[in-house]
C-alpha positions as CSV (number, residue, x, y, z in Angstrom):
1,X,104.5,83.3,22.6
2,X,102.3,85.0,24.8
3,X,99.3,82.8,24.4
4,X,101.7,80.3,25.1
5,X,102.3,81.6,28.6
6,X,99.1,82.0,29.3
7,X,98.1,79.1,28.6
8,X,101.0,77.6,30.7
9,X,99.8,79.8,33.5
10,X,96.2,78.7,33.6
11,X,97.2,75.1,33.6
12,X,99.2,75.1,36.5
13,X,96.7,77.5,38.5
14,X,94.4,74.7,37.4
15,X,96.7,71.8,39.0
16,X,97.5,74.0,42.3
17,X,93.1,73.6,42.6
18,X,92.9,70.3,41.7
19,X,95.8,69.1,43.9
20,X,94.7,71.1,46.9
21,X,91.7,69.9,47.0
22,X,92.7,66.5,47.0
23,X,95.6,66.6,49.1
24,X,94.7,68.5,51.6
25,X,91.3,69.9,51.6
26,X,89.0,66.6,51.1
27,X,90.3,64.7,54.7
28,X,91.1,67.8,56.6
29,X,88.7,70.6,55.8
30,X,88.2,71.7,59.3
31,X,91.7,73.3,58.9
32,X,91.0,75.7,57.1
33,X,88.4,78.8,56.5
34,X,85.5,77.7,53.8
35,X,86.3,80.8,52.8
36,X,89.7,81.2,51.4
37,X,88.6,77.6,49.9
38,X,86.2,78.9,47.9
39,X,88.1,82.2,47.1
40,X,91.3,79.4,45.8
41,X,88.9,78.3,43.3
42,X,87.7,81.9,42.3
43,X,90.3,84.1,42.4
44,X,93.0,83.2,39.6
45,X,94.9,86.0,40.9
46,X,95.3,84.5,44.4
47,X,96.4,81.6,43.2
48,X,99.1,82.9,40.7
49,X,100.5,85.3,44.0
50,X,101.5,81.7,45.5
51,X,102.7,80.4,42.4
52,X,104.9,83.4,41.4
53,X,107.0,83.2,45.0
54,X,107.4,79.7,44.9
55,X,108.7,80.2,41.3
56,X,105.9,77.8,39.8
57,X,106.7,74.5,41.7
58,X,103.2,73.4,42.3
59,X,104.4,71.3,45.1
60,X,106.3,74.2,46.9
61,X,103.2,76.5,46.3
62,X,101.0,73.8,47.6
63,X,102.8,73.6,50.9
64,X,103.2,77.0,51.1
65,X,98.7,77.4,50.7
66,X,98.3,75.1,53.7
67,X,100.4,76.7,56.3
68,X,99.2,79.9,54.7
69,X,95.3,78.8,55.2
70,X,96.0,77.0,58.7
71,X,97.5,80.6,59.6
72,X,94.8,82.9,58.1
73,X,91.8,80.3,60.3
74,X,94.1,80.6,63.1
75,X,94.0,84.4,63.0
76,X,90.3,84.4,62.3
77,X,91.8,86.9,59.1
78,X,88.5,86.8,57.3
79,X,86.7,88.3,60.7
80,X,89.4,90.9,62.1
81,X,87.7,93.7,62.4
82,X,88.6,97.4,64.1
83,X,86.4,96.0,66.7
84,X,88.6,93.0,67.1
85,X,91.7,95.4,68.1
86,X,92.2,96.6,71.7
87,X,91.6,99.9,71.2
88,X,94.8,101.6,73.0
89,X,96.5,99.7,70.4
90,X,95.0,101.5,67.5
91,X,95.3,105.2,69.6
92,X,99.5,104.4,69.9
93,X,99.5,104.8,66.3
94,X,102.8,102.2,66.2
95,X,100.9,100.5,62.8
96,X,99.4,102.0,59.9
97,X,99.0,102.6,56.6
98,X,99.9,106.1,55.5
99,X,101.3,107.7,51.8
100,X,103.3,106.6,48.8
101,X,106.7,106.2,48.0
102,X,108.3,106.8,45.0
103,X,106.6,103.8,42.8
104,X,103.2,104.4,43.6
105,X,103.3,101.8,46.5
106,X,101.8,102.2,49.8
107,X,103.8,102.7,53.3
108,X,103.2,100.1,55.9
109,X,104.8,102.3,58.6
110,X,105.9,100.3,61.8
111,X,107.0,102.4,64.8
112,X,109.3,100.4,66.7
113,X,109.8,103.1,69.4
114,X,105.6,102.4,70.2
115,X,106.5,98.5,70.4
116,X,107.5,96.8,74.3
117,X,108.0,93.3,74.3
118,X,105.0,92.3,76.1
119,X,103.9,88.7,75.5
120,X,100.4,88.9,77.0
121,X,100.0,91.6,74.2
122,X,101.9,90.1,71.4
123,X,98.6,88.2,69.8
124,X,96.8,91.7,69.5
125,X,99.5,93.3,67.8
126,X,100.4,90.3,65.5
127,X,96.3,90.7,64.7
128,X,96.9,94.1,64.0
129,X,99.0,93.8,61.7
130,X,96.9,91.4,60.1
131,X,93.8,93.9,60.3
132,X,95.4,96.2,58.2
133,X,97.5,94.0,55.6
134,X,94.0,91.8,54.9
135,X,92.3,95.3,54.6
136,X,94.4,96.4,52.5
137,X,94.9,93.4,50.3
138,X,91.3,93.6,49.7
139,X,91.1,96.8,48.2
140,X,94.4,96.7,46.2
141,X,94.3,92.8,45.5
142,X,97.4,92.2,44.4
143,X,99.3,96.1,44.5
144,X,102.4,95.7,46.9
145,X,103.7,98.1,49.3
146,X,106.7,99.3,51.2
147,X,107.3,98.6,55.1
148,X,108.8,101.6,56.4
149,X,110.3,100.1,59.8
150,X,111.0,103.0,61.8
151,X,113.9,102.6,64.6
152,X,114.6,106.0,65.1
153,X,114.5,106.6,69.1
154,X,114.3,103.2,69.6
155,X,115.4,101.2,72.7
156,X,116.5,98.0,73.7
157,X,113.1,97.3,75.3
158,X,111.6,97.2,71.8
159,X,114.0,94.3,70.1
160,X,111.6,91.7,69.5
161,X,112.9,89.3,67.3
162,X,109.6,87.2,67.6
163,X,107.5,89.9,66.3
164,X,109.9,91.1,63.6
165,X,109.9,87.7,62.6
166,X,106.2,87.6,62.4
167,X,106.3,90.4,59.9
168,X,108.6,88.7,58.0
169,X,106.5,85.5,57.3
170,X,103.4,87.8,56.5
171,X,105.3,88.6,53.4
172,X,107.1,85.6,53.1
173,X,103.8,82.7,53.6
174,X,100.8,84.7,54.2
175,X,100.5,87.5,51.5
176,X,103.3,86.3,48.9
177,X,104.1,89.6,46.0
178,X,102.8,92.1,48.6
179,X,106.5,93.5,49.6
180,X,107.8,96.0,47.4
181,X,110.9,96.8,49.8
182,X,111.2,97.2,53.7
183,X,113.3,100.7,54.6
184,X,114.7,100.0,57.9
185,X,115.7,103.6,58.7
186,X,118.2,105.0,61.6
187,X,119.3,101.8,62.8
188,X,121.1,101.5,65.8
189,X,124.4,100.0,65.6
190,X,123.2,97.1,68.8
191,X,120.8,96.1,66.6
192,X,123.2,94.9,63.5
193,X,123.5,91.3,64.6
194,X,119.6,91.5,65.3
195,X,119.0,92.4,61.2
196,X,122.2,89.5,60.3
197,X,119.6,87.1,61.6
198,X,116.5,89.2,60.0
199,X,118.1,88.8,56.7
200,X,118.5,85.0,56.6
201,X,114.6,84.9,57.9
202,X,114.0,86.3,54.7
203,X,115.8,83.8,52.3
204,X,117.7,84.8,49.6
205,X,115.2,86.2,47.2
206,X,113.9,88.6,49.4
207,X,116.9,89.8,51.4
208,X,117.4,92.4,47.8
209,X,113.7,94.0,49.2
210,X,116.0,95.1,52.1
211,X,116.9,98.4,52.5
212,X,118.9,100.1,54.9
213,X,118.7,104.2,55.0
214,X,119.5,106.9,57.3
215,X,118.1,111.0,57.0
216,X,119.9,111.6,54.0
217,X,119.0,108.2,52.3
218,X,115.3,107.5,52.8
219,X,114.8,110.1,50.1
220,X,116.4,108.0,47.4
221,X,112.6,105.6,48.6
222,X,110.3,107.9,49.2
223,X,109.9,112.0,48.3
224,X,110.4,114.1,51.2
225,X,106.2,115.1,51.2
226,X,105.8,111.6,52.2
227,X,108.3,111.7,55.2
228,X,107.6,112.8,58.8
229,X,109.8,116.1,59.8
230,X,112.3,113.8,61.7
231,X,112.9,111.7,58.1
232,X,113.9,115.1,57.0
233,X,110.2,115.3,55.2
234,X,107.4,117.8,54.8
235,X,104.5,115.5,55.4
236,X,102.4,117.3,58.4
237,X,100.6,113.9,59.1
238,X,99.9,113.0,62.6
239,X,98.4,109.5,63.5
240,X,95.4,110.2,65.6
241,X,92.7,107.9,66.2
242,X,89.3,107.4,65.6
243,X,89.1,107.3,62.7
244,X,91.0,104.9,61.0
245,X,94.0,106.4,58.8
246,X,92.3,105.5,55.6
247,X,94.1,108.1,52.4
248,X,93.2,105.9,49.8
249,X,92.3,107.5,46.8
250,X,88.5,107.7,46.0
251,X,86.4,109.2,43.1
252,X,85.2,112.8,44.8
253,X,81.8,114.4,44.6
254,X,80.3,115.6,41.7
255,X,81.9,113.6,39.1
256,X,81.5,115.2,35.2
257,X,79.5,112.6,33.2
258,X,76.6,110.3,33.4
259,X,73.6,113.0,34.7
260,X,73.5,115.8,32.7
261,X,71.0,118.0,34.3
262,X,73.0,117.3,37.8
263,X,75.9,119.3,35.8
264,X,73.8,122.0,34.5
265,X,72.3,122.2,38.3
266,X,75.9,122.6,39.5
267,X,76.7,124.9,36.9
268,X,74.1,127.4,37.7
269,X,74.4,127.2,41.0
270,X,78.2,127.8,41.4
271,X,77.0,131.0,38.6
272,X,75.0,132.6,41.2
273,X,77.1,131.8,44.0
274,X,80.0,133.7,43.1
275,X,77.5,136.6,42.0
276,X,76.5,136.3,45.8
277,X,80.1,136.6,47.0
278,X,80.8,139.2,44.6
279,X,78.2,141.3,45.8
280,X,79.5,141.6,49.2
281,X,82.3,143.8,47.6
282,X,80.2,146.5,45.8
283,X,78.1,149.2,46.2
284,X,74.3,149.2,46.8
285,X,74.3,150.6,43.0
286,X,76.2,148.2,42.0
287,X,74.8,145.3,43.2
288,X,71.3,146.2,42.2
289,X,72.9,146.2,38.4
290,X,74.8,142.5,39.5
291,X,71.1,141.6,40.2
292,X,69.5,142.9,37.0
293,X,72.0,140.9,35.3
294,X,71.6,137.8,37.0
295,X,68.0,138.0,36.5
296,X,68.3,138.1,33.1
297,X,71.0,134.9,33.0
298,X,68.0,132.8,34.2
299,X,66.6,133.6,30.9
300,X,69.4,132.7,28.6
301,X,70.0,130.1,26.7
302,X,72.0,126.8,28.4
303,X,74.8,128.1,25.8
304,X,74.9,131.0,26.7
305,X,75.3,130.1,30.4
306,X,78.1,127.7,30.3
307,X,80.2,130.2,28.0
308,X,79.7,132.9,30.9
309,X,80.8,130.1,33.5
310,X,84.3,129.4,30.8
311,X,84.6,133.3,30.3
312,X,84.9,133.6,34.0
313,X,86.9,131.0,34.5
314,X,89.4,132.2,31.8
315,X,89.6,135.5,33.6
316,X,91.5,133.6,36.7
317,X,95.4,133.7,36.3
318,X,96.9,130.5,35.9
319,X,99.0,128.5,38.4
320,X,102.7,129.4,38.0
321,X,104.2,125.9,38.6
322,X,104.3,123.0,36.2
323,X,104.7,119.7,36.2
324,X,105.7,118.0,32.9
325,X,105.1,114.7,32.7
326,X,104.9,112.3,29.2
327,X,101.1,112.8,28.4
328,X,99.6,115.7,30.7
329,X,101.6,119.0,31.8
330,X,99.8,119.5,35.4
331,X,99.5,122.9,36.8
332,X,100.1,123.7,39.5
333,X,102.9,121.1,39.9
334,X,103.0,120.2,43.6
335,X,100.5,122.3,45.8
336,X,96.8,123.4,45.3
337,X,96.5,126.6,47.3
338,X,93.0,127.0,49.6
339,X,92.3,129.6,51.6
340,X,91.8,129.5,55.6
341,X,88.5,129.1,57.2
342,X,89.0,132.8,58.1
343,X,89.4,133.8,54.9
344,X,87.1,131.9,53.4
345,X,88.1,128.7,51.2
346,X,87.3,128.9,47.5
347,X,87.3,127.1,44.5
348,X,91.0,126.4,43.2
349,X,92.1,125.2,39.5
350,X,94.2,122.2,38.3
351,X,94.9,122.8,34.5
352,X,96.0,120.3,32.2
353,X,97.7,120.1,28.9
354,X,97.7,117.4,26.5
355,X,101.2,117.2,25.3
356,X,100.5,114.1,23.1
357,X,99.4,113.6,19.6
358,X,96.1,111.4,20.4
359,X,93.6,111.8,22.8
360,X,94.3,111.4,27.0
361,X,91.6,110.2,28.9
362,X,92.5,112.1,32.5
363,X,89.8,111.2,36.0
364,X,90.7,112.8,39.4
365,X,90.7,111.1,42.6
366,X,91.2,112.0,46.0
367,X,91.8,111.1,49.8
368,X,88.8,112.2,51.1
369,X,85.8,112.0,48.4
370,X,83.3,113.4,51.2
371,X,85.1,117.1,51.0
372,X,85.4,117.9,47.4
373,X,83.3,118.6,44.3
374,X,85.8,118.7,41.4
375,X,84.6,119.5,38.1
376,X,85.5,117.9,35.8
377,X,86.5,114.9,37.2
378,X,86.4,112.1,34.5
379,X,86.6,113.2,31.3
380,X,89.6,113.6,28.1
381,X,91.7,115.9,26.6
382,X,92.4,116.7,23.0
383,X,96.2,116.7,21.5
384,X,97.5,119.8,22.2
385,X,94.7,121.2,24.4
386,X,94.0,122.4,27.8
387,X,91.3,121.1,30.3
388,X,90.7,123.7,33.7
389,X,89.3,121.3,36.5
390,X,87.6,122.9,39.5
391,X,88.4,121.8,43.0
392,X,85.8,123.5,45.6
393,X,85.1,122.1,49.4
394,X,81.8,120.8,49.4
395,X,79.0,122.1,52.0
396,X,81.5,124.1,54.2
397,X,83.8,121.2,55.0
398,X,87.4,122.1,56.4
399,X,90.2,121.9,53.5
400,X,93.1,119.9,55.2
401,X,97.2,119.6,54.3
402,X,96.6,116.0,55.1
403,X,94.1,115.8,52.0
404,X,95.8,114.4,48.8
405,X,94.7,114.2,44.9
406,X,95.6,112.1,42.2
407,X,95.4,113.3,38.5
408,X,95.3,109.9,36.1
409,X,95.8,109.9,32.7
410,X,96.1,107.5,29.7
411,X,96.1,107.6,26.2
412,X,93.3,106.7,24.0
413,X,93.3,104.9,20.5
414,X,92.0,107.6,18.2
415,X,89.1,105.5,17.5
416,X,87.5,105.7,20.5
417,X,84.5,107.2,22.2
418,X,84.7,110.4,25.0
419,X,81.4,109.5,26.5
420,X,80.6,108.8,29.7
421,X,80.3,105.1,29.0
422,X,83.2,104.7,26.2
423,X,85.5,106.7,29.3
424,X,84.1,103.8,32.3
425,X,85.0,101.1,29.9
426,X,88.6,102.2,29.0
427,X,89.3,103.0,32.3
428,X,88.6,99.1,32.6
429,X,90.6,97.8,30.1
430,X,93.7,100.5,30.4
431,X,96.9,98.3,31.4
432,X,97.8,99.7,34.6
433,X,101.9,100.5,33.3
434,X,100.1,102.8,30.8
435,X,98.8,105.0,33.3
436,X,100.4,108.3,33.9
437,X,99.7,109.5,37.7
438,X,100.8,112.5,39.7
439,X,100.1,113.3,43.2
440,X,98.8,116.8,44.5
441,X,98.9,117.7,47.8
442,X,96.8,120.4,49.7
443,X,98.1,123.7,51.1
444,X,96.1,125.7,53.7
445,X,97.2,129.7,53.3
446,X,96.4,131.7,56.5
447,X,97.5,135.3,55.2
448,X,99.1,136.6,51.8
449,X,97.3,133.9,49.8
450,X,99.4,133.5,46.3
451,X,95.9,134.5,44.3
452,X,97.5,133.2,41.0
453,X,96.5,129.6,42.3
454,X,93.4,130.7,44.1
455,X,90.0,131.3,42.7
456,X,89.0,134.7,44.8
457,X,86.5,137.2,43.3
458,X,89.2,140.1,44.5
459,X,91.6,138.5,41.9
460,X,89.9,140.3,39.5
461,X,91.0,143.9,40.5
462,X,95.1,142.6,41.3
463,X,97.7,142.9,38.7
464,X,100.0,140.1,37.4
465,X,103.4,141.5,39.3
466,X,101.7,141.7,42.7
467,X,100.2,138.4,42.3
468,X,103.7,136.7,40.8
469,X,105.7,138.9,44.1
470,X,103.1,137.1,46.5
471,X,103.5,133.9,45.4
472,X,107.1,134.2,45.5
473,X,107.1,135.7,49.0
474,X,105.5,132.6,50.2
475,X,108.1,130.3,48.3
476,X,110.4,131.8,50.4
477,X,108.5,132.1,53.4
478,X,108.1,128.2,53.1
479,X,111.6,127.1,52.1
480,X,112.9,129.7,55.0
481,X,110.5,127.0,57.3
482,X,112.0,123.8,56.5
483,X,115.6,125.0,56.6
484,X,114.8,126.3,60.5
485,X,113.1,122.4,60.9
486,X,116.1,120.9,59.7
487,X,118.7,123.2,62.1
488,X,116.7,121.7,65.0
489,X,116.2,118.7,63.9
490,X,120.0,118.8,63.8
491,X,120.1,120.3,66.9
492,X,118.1,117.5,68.7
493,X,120.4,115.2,66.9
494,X,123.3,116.4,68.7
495,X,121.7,116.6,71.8
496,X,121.0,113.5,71.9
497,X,124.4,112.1,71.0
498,X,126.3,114.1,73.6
499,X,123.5,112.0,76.0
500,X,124.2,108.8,74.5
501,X,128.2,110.0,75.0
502,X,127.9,111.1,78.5
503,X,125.7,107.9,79.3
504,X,129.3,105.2,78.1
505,X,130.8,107.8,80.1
506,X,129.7,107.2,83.1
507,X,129.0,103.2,82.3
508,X,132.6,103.2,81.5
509,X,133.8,105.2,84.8
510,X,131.8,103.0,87.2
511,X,132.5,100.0,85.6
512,X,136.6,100.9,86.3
513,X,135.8,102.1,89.8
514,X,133.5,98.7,90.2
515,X,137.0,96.7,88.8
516,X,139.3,98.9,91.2
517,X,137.2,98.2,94.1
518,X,136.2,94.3,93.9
C-alpha cells in the first residue's frame, strides 16, 4: 500500500514538471526566475508542497506554480538580502522570527502596533516579510511555523487590510504547507468585521489554522517561556538590531566524536583548569601539594586521566529538577544555572537517563554554537544508564537568558553501531516523528547561586541541605517575580481601560452637546 502511494506520488510530481514546462515555461520563460525553474525539477519536495494544498489536482497546482513563480521574480525572492531591507525597518523590530510554540514550530511574530499604513513603504515591508520566510524556508525546507499576529496596543492607524492580505497569500500561493496556525492575540473588538473578511481570504481549508486568543489563551499555543511579559510569558527577549534575530538551533563547539586527540586535548586542559581555579582557594602549602599532584597527572596513563576527570565530575550534586520524557529523563528540567560575569561563569551539567530498553542516540544543539563547548555533544546512551554532558562558555564569552539548548534523542535498533560515523548516519535516516526533543533555556544567577546545578570548585566544601535551601530560596524568589509582573501587568490593563472609558466619554458628551447645539 505504501509503495503504492509512492509511486502515485512520484508520478504526478513527474506530470506537474512535464506540464509546466510545456505549458508555461517553453513560450514564456522570461516570467519567471531560471532559478526556481531549475529548483521545480530538483527539488521533489517543492513540488509535492504545491501539490499537497491543491489536494493533487495537477491543474490547480499548476496554476497555482505560475502566479507563485511570477510573484517570487517579481519580488526578486532569490536576491533579498538584509541589504535589500531599509534598515529602520529591520531596527522597528515589527517582523521576525523568534522561539517555538508548543509543536516544535517556529513564531513568525508580526507587531501590528510597529505597522502605519504607509504606501510609499508598503513594498519594503511586503519584501521583508519575504526576506525572512525565504530565509527561513531555506534552512527548514519544508518545517512550518506559527504567525503570532500581535494586536495588543494596536490602533486604527495600523488596519491595513492590503498588507494583512499580503500575508495571507504568502501562505496561501507563495509558500503552500508552511502555516502551522496564525494566533491573532488581544483583538480589538473594531477590528472583528476586519478578520470576517480575513477569514474568507483564507478559504475554507485554512480558516481552521485560525486562532483567536487573549492573555489567558495564548498559553493553550505556546508555553509561557516563549511569550513576552505582556502575553503573560517569561521570555526576556528583546528585538534589537544588528544582528539579525537568528535562535536557530546549531551544533555547538567541541562536539564528542570524530578527533580523538582534540578530546583528550580538551580533557586535559579543562583537568588543569579547574586545578588553577582551585588553587585560588588554598593555602601556599596547599597549593604547592595541588601542584605536585598535577605534575604527576602529566605522567599518568590516558586511563587514569579520564577516570580522575569522571571521579570529579561524580563529586558535583546533581540537578534537582527532572523532566521525564518517553526515552531520556533530562535533568535539570527547564533551567541550566550559570553564574554572573562577576562571579565567574562555570561549567554546568545536563544529565540524562535512558529510560528505554534499547539504546538512545542523544546530540545537543544550541542557539548560539559560537558560546559553548558541550561535552558530550553527539553521542548514546545505554538502557537504563546515565550520560553527564558538560556545558562551559567558550573563551570568556557572556552566558545570556536569551541563549537556548535542544537535547535530541532517538532510539536505536540494537544492531547498530555507537561510532562516530554509525551516530552521523542514523541521525540521517531517523524519521523526524521519532525524535524526542526538549528545550533548555539559560538562567543568569547574580547572587545565591543554587550550586546543586552549578559546577563551582566551592561546592565541594557545602552540604546537601544548604545547597537544596538555596535552590529553593530562589524558586521562590523567582515565582515571587512573575506574580509582581502579572499585578502590573494587570495594573496597566486597567489603566488603560478606564482611558479607553473616559475617551467614549467625552466622544459621547460632545457629540450630544454638538446635536444640542446644531
Amino acid at each position: 500500500m505504501a509503495e503504492c502511494h509512492t509511486q502515485n506520488k512520484a508520478k504526478l510530481v513527474s506530470e506537474t514538471r512535464r506540464r509546466f514546462e510545456a505549458d508555461y515555461v517553453t513560450d514564456k520563460s522570461d516570467k519567471y526566475d531560471p532559478r526556481d525553474v531549475e529548483r521545480l525539477q530538483q527539488d521533489d519536495n517543492w513540488v509535492e508542497s504545491y501539490l499537497l494544498w491543491r489536494h493533487n489536482n495537477v491543474d490547480e497546482t499548476l496554476k497555482m506554480l505560475d502566479e507563485s513563480f511570477q510573484w517570487r521574480k517579481e519580488m526578486s525572492v532569490n536576491d533579498l538580502t538584509e541589504s535589500s531591507i531599509p534598515r529602520w525597518l529591520l531596527e522597528i523590530g515589527g517582523i521576525y522570527l523568534h522561539g517555538y510554540d508548543k509543536e516544535g514550530n517556529k513564531l513568525f511574530w508580526i507587531r501590528v502596533k510597529y505597522h502605519i499604513k504607509d504606501h510609499k513603504t508598503t513594498l519594503d515591508k511586503k519584501k521583508l516579510i519575504a526576506f525572512w520566510l525565504e530565509r527561513y524556508a531555506k534552512r527548514e525546507n519544508g518545517k512550518p511555523v506559527t504567525v503570532m499576529f500581535d494586536l495588543s496596543e494596536t490602533g486604527i492607524n495600523s488596519i491595513d487590510m492590503d498588507f494583512v492580505r499580503f500575508i495571507i497569500n504568502c501562505f496561501k500561493v507563495y509558500y503552500p504547507k508552511y502555516l502551522s496556525k496564525m494566533v491573532i492575540f488581544d483583538m480589538p473588538w473594531i477590528m472583528n468585521a476586519a478578520f470576517k473578511i480575513v477569514k474568507s481570504w483564507l478559504g475554507p481549508e485554512a480558516v481552521s489554522l485560525l486562532k483567536f486568543a487573549s492573555k489567558n489563551e495564548v498559553q493553550d499555543y505556546v508555553s509561557v517561556e516563549y511569550l513576552p511579559p505582556h502575553m503573560g510569558g517569561t521570555d526576556p527577549f528583546k528585538y534589537s538590531y544588528p544582528p539579525l534575530v537568528d535562535d536557530d538551533f546549531q551544533t555547538p563547539l567541541c562536539e564528542n566524536g570524530p578527533i580523538a586527540s582534540e578530546d583528550e586535548a580538551s580533557s586535559k586542559e579543562d583537568l588543569e583548569s579547574d586545578g588553577k581555579e582551585t588553587l585560588e582557594t588554598i593555602s601556599s602549602e596547599e597549593q604547592t601539594a595541588l601542584l605536585k599532584k598535577i605534575n604527576v597527572t602529566e605522567h599518568t596513563s590516558k586511563a587514569e586521566e579520564n577516570e580522575k576527570v569522571d571521579s570529579k565530575m561524580k563529586a558535583f550534586k546533581k540537578p534537582l529538577s527532572v523532566f521525564k520524557g518517553p526515552l531520556l529523563h533530562i535533568s535539570p528540567a527547564e533551567e541550566l544555572y550559570f553564574g554572573s560575569t562577576e562571579s565567574g561563569e562555570k561549567k554546568t551539567l545536563i544529565v540524562l537517563t535512558n529510560v528505554t530498553k534499547n539504546i538512545v542516540a542523544f546530540k545537543v544543539r544550541t542557539t548560539a554554537p559560537e558560546k559553548y563547548r558541550v561535552k558530550p555533544s553527539n553521542s548514546s546512551c545505554d538502557p537504563g544508564a546515565s550520560v553527564d554532558i558538560v556545558v562551559s562558555p567558550h573563551g570568556g564569552l557572556t552566558v545570556s537568558a536569551q541563549d537556548r539548548f535542544l537535547i535530541m534523542a532517538a532510539e536505536m535498533e540494537q544492531s547498530s553501531g555507537t561510532g562516530p560515523a554509525e551516530l552521523t548516519q542514523f541521525w540521517k535516516e531517523v524519521p523526524r516523528n521519532k525524535v524526542m526533543e526538549h528545550r533548555l533555556r539559560c538562567h543568569i544567577v547574580e547572587s545565591s547561586k543554587p550550586t546543586t546545578l552549578t559546577l563551582k570548585d566551592n561546592a565541594f566544601n557545602m552540604s546537601d541541605k544548604t545547597s537544596e535551601d538555596l535552590y529553593l530560596q530562589l524558586n521562590r524568589l523567582l515565582e515571587s517575580n512573575r506574580k509582581l509582573e502579572d499585578q502590573v501587568q494587570r495594573c496597566i490593563w486597567f489603566q488603560q481601560l478606564l482611558l479607553s472609558l473616559t475617551m467614549l466619554l467625552l466622544a459621547f458628551v460632545m457629540s450630544f452637546f454638538y446635536l444640542l447645539y446644531t
